[in-house]
PDB file of N, H, CA, C and O in Angstrom:
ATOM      1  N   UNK A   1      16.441 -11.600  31.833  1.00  0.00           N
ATOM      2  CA  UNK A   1      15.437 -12.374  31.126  1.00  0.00           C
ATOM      3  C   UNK A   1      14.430 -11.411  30.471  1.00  0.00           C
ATOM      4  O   UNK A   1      13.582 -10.847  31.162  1.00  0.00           O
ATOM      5  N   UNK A   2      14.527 -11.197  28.988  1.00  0.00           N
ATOM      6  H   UNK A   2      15.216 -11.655  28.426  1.00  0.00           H
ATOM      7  CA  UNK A   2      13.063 -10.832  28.666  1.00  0.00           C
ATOM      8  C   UNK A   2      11.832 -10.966  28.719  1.00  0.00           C
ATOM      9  O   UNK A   2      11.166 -11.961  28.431  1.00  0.00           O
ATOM     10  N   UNK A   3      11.377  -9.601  29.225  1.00  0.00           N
ATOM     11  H   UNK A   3      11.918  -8.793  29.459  1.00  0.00           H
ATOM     12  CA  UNK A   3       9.532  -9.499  30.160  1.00  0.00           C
ATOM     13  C   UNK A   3       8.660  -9.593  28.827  1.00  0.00           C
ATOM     14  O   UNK A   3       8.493  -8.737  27.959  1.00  0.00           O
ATOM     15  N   UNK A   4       8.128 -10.961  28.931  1.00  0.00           N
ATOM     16  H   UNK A   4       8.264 -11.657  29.636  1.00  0.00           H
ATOM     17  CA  UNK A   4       7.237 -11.595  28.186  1.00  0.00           C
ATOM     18  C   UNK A   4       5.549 -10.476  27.615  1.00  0.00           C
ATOM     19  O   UNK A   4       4.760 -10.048  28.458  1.00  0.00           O
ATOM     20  N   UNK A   5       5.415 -10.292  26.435  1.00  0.00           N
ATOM     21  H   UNK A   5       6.055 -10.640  25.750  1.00  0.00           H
ATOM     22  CA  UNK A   5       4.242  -9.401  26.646  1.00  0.00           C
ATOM     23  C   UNK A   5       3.089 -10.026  26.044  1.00  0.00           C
ATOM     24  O   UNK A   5       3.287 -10.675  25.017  1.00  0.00           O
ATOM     25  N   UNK A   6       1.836  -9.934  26.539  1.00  0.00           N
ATOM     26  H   UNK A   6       1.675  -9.406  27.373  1.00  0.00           H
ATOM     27  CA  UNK A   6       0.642 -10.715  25.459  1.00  0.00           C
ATOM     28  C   UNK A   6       0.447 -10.015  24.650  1.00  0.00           C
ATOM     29  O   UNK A   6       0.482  -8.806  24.422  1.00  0.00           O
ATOM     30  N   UNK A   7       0.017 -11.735  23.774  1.00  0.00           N
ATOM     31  H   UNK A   7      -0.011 -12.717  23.959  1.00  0.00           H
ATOM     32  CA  UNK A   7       0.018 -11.427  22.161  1.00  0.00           C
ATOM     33  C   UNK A   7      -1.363 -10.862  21.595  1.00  0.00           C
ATOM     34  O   UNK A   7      -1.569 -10.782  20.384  1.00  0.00           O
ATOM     35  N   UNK A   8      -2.547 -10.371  22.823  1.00  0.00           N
ATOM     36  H   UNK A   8      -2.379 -10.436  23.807  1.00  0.00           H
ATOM     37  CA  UNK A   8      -3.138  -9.936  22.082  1.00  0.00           C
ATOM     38  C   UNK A   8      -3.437  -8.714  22.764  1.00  0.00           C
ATOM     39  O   UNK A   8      -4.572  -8.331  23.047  1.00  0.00           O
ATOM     40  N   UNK A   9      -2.436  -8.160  22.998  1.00  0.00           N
ATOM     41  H   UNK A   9      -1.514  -8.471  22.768  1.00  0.00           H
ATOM     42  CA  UNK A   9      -2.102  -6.848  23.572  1.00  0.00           C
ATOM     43  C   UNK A   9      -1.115  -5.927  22.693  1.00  0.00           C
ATOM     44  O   UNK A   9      -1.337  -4.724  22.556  1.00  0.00           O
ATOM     45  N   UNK A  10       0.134  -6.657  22.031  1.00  0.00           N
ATOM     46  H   UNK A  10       0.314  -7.634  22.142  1.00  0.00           H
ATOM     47  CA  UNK A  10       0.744  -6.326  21.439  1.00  0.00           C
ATOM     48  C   UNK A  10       1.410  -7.696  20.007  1.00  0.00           C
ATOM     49  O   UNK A  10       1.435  -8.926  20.046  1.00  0.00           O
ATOM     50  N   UNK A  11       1.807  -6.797  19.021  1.00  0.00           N
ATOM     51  H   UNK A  11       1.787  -5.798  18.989  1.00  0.00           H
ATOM     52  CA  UNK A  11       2.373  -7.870  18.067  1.00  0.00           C
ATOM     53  C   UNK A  11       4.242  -8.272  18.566  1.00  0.00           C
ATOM     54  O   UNK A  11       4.844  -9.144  17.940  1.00  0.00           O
ATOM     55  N   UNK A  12       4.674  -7.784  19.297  1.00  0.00           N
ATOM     56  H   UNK A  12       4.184  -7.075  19.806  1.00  0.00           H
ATOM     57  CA  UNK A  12       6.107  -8.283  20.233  1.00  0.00           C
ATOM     58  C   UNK A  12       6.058  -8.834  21.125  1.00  0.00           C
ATOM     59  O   UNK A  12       5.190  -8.586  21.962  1.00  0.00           O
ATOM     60  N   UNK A  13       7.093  -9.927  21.316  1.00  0.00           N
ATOM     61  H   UNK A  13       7.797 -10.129  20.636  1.00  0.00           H
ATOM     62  CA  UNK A  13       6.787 -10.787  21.990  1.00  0.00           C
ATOM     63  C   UNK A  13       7.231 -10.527  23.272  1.00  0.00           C
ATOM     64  O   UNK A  13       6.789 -10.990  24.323  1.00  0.00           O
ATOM     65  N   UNK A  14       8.253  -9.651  23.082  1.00  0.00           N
ATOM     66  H   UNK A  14       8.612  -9.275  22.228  1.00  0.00           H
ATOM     67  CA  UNK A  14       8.805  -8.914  24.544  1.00  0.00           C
ATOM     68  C   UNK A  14       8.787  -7.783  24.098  1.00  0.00           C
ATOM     69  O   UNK A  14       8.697  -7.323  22.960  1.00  0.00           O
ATOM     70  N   UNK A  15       8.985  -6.890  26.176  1.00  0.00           N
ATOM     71  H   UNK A  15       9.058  -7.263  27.101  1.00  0.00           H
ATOM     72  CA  UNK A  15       8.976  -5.631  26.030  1.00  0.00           C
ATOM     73  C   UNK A  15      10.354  -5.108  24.755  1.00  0.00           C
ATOM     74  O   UNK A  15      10.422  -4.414  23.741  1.00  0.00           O
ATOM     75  N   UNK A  16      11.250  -5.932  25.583  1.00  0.00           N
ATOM     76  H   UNK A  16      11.194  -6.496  26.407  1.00  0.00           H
ATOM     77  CA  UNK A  16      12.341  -5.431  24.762  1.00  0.00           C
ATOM     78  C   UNK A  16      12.364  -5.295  23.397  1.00  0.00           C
ATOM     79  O   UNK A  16      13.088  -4.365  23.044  1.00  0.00           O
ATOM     80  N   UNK A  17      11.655  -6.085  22.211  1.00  0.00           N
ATOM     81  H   UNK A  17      11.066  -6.841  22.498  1.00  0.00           H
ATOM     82  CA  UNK A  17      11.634  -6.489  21.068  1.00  0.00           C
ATOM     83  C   UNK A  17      10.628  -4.598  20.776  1.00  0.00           C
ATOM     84  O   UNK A  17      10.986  -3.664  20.059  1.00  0.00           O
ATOM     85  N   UNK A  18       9.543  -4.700  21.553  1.00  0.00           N
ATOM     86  H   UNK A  18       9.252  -5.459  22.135  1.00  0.00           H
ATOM     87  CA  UNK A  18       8.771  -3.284  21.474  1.00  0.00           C
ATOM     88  C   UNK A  18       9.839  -2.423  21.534  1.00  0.00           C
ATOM     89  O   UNK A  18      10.218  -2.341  20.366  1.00  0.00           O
ATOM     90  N   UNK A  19      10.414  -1.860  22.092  1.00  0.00           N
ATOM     91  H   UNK A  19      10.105  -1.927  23.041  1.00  0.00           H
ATOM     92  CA  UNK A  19      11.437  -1.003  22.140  1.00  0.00           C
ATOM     93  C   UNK A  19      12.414  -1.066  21.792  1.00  0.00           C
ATOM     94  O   UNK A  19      13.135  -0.199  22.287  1.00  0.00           O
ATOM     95  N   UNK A  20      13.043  -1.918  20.900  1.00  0.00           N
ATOM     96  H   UNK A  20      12.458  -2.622  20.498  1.00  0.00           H
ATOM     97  CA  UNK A  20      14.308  -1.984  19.561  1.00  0.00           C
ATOM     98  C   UNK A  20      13.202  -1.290  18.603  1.00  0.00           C
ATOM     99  O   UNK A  20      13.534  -0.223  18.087  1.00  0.00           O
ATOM    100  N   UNK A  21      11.707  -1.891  18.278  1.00  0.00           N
ATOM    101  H   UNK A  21      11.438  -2.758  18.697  1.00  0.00           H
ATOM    102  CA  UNK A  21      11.169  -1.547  17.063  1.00  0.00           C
ATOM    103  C   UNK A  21      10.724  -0.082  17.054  1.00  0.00           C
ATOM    104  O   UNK A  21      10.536   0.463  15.966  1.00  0.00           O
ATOM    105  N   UNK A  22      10.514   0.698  18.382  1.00  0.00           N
ATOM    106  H   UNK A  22      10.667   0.256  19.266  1.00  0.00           H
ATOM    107  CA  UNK A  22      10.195   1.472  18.572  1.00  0.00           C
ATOM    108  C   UNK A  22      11.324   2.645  18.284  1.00  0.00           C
ATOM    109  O   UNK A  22      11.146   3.744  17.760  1.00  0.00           O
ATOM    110  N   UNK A  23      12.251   2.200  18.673  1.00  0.00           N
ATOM    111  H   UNK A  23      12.396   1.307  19.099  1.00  0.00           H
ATOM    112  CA  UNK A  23      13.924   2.996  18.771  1.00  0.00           C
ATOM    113  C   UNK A  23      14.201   2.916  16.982  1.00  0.00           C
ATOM    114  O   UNK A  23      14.860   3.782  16.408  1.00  0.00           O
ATOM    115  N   UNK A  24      13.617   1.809  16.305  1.00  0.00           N
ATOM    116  H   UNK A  24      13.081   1.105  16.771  1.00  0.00           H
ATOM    117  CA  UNK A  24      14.178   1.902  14.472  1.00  0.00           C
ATOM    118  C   UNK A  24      13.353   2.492  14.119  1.00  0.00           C
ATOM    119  O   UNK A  24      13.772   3.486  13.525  1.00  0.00           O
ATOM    120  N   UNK A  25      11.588   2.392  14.176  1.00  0.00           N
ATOM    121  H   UNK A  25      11.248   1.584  14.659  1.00  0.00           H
ATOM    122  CA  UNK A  25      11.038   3.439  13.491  1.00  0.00           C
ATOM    123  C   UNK A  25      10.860   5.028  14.213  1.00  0.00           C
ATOM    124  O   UNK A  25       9.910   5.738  13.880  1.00  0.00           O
ATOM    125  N   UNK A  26      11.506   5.320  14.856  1.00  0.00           N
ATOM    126  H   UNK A  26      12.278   4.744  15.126  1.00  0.00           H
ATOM    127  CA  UNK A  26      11.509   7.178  15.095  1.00  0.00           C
ATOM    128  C   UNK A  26      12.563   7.104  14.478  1.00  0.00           C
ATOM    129  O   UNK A  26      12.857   8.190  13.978  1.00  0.00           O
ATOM    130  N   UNK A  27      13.758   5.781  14.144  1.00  0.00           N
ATOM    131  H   UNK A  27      13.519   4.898  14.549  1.00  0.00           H
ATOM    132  CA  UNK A  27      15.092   6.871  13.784  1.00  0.00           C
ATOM    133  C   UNK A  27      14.439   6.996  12.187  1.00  0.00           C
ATOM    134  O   UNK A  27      14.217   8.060  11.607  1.00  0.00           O
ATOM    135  N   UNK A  28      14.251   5.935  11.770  1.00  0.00           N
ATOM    136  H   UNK A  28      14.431   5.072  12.241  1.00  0.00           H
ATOM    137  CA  UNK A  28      13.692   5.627  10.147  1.00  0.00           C
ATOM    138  C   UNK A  28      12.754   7.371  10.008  1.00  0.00           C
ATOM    139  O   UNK A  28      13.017   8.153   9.094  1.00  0.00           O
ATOM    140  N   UNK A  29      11.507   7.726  11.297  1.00  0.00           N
ATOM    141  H   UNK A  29      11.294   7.091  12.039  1.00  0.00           H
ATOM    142  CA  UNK A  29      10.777   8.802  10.882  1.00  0.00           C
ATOM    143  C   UNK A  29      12.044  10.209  11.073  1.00  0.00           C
ATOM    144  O   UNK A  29      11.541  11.232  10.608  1.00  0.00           O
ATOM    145  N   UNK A  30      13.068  10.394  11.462  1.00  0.00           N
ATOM    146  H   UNK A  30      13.477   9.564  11.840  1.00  0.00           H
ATOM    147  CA  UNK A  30      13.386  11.288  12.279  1.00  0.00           C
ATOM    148  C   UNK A  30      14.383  11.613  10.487  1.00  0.00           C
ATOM    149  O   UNK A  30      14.520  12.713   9.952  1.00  0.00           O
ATOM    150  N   UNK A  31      14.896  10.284   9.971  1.00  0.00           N
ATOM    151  H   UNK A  31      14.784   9.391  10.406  1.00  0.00           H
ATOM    152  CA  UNK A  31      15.989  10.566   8.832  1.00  0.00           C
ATOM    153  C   UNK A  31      15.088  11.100   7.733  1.00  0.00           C
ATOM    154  O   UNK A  31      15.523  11.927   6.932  1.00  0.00           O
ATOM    155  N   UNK A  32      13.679  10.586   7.671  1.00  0.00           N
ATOM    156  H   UNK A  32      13.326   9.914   8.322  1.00  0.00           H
ATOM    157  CA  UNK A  32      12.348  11.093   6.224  1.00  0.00           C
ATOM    158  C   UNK A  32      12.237  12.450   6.317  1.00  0.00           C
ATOM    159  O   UNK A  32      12.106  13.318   5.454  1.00  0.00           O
ATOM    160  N   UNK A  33      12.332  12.500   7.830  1.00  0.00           N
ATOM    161  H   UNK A  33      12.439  11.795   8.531  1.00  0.00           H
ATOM    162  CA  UNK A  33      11.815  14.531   7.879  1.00  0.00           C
ATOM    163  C   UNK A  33      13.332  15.246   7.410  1.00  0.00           C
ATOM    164  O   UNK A  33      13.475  16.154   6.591  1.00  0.00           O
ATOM    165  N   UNK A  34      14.274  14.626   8.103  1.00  0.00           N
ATOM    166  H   UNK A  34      14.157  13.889   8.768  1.00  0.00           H
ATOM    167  CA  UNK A  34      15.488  15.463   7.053  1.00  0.00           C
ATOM    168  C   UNK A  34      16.044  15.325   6.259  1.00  0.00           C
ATOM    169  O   UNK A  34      17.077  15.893   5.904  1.00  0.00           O
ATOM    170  N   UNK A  35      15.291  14.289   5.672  1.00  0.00           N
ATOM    171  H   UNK A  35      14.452  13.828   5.960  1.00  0.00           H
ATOM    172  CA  UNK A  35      15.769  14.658   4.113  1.00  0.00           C
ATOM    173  C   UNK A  35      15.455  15.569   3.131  1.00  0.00           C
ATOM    174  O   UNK A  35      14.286  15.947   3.060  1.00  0.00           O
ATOM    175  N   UNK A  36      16.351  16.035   2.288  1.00  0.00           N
ATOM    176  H   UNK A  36      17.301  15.728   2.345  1.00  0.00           H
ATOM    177  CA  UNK A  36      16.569  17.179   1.968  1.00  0.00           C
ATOM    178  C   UNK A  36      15.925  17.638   0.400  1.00  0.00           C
ATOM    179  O   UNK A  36      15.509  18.711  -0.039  1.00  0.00           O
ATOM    180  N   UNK A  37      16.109  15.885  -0.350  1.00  0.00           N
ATOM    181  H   UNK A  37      16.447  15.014   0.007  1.00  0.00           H
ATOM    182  CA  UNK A  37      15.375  15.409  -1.769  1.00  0.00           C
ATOM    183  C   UNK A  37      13.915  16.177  -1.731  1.00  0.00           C
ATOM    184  O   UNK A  37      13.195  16.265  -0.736  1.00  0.00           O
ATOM    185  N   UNK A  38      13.662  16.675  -2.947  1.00  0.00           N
ATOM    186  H   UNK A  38      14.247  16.604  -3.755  1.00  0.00           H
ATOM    187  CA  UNK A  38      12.648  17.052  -3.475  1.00  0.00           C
ATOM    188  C   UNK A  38      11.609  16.310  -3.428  1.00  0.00           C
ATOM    189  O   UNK A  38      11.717  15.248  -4.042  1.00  0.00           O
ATOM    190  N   UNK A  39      10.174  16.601  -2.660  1.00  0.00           N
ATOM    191  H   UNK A  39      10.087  17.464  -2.162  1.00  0.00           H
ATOM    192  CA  UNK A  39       8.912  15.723  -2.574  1.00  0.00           C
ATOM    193  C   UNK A  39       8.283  15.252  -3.683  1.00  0.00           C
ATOM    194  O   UNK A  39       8.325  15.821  -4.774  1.00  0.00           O
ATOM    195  N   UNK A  40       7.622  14.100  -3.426  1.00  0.00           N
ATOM    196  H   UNK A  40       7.587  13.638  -2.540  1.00  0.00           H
ATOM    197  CA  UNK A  40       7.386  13.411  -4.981  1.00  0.00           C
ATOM    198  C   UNK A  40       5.434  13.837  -4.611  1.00  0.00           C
ATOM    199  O   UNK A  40       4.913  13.390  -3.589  1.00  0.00           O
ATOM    200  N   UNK A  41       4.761  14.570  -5.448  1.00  0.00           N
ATOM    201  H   UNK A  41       5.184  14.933  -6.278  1.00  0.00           H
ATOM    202  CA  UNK A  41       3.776  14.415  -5.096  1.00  0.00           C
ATOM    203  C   UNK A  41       2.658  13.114  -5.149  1.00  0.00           C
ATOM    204  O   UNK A  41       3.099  12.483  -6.110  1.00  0.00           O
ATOM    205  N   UNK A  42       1.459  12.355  -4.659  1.00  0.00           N
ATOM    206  H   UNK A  42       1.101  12.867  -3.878  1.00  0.00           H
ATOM    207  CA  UNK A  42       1.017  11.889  -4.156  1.00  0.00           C
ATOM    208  C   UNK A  42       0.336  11.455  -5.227  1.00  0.00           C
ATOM    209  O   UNK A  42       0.216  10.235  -5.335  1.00  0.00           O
ATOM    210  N   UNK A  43      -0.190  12.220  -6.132  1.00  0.00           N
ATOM    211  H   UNK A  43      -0.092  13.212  -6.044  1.00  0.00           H
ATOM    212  CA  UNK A  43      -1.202  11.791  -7.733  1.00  0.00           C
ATOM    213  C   UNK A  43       0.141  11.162  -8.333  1.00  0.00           C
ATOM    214  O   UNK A  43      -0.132  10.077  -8.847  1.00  0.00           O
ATOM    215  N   UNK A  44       1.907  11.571  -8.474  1.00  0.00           N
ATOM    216  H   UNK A  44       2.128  12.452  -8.057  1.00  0.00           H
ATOM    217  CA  UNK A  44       2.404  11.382  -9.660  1.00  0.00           C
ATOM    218  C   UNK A  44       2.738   9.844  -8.996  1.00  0.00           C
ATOM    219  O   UNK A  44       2.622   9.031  -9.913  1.00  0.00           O
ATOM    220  N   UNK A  45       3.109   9.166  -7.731  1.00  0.00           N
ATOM    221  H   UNK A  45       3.203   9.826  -6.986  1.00  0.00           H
ATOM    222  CA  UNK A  45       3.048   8.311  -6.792  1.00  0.00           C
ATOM    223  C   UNK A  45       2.160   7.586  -7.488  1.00  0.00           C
ATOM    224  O   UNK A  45       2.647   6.758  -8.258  1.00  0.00           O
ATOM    225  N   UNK A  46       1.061   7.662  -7.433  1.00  0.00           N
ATOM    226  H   UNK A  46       0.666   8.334  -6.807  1.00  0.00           H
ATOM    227  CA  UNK A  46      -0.342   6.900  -6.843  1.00  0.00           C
ATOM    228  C   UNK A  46      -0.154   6.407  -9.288  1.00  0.00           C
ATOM    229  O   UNK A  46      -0.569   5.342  -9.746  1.00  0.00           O
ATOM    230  N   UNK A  47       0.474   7.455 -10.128  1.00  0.00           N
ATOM    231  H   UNK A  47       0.811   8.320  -9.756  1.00  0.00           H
ATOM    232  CA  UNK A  47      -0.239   6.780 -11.063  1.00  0.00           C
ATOM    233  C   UNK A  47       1.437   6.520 -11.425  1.00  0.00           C
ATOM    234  O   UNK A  47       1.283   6.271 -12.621  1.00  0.00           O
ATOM    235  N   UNK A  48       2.352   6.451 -11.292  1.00  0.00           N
ATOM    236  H   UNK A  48       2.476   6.653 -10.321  1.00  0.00           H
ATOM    237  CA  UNK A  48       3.642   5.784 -11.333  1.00  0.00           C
ATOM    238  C   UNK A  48       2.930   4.212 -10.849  1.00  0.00           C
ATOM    239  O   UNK A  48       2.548   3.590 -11.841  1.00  0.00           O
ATOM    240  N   UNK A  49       2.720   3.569  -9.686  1.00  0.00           N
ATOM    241  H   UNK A  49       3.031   4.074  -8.880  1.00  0.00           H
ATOM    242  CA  UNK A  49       2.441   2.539  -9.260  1.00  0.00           C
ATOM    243  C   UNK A  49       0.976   2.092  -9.969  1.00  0.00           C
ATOM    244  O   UNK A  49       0.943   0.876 -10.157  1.00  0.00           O
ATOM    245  N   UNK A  50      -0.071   2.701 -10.343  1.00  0.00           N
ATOM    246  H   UNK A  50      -0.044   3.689 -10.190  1.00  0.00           H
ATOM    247  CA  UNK A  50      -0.871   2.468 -11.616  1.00  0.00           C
ATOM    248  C   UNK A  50      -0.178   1.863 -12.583  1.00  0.00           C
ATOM    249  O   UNK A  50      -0.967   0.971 -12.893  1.00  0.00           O
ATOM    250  N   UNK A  51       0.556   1.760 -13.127  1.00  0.00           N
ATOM    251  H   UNK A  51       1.197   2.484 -12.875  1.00  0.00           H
ATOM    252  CA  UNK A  51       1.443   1.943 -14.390  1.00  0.00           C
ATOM    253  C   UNK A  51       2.340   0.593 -14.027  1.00  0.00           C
ATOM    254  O   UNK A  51       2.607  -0.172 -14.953  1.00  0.00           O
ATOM    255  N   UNK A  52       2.711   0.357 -12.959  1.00  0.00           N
ATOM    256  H   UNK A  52       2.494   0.979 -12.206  1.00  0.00           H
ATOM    257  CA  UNK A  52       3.605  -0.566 -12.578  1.00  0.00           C
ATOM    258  C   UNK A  52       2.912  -1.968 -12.634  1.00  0.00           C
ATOM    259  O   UNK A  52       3.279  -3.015 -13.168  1.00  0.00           O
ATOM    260  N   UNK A  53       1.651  -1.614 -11.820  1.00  0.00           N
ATOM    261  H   UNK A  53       1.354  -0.763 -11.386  1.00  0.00           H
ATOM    262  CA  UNK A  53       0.254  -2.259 -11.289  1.00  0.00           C
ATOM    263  C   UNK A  53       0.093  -3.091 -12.656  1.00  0.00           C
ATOM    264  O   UNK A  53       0.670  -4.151 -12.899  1.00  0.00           O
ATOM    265  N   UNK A  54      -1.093  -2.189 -13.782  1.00  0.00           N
ATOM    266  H   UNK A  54      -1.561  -1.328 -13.585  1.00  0.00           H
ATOM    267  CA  UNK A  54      -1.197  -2.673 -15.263  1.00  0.00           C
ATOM    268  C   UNK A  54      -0.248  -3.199 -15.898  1.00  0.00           C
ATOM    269  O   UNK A  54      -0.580  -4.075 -16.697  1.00  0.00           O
ATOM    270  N   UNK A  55       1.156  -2.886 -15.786  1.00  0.00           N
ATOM    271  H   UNK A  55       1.426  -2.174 -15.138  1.00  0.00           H
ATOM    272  CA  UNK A  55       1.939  -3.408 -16.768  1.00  0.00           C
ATOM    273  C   UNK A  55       2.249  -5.026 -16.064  1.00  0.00           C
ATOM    274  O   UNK A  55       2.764  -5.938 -16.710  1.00  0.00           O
ATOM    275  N   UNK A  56       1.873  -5.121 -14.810  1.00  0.00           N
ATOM    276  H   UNK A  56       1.454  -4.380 -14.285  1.00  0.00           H
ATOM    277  CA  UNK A  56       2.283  -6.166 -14.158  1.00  0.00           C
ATOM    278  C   UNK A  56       1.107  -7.379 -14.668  1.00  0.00           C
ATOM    279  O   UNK A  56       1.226  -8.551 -15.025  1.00  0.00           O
ATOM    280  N   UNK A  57       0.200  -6.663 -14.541  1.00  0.00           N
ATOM    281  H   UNK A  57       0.104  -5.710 -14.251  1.00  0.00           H
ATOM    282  CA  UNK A  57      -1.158  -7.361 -15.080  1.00  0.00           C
ATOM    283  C   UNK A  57      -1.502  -8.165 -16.368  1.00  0.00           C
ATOM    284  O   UNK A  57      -2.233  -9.144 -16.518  1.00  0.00           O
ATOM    285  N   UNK A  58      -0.430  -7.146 -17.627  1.00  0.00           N
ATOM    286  H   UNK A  58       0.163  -6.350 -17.504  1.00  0.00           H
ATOM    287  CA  UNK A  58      -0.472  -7.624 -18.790  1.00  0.00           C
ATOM    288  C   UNK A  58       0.303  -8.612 -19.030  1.00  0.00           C
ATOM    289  O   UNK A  58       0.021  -9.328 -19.991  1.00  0.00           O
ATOM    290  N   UNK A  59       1.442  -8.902 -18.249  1.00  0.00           N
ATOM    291  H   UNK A  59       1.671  -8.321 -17.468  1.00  0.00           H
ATOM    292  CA  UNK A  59       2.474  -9.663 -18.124  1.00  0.00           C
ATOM    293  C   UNK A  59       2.254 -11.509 -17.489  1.00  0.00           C
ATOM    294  O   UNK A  59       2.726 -12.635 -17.645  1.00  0.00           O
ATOM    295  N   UNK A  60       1.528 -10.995 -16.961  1.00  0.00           N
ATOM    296  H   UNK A  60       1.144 -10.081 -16.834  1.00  0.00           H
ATOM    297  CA  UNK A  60       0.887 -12.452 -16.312  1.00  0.00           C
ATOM    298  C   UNK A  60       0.020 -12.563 -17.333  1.00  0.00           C
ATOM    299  O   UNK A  60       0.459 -13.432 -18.085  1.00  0.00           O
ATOM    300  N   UNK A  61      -1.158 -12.048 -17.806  1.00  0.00           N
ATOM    301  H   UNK A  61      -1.515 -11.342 -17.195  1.00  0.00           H
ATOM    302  CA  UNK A  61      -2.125 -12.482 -18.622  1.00  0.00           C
ATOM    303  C   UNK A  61      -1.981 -13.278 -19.726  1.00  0.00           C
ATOM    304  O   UNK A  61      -2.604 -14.168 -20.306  1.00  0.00           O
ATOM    305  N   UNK A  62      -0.569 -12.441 -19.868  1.00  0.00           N
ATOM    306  H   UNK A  62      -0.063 -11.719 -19.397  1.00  0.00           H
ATOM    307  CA  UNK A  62       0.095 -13.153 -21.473  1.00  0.00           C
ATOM    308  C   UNK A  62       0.412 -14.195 -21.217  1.00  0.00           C
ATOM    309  O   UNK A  62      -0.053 -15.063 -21.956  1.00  0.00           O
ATOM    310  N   UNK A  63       1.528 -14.754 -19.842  1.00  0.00           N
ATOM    311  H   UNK A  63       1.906 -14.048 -19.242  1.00  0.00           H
ATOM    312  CA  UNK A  63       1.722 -15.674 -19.549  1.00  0.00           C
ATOM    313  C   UNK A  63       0.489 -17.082 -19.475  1.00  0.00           C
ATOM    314  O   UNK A  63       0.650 -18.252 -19.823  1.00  0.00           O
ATOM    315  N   UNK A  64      -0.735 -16.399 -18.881  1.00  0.00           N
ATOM    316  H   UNK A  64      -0.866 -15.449 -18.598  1.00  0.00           H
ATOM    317  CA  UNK A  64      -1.795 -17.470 -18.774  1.00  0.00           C
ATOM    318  C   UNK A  64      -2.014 -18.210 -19.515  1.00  0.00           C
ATOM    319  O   UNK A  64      -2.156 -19.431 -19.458  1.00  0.00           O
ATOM    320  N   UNK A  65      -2.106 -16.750 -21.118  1.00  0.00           N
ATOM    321  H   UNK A  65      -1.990 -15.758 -21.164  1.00  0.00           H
ATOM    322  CA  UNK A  65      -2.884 -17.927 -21.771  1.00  0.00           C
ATOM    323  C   UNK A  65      -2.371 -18.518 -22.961  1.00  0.00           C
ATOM    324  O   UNK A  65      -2.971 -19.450 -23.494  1.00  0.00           O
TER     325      UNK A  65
END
């Protein structure tokens, strides 16, 4: 039977559910560190998604009006 955990102790509802999620994100962190792909820096990131952001913006606006 899964050992019930409180919900305002943790966001899982069981231990077990904590420790599947726990076991996917180290593997998820463990595959980022070896990967081998070239780093994207953090400004070209931050104004790529700028760009995504505004163009998303103009797109609805047009739609509004």
């Amino acid at each position: 039977m899964p050992t019930p955990l409180d919900p305002i102790v943790s966001e899982f509802a069981t231990v077990e559910e904590a420790e599947a999620y726990d076991q996917w994100f180290r593997e998820k962190v463990r595959r980022s560190m070896a990967d081998t792909r070239p780093r994207v820096p953090h400004d070209q990131v931050m104004a790529e998604v700028e760009k995504v952001i505004t163009e998303a913006e103009k797109r609805h606006k047009s739609r509004a009006a």
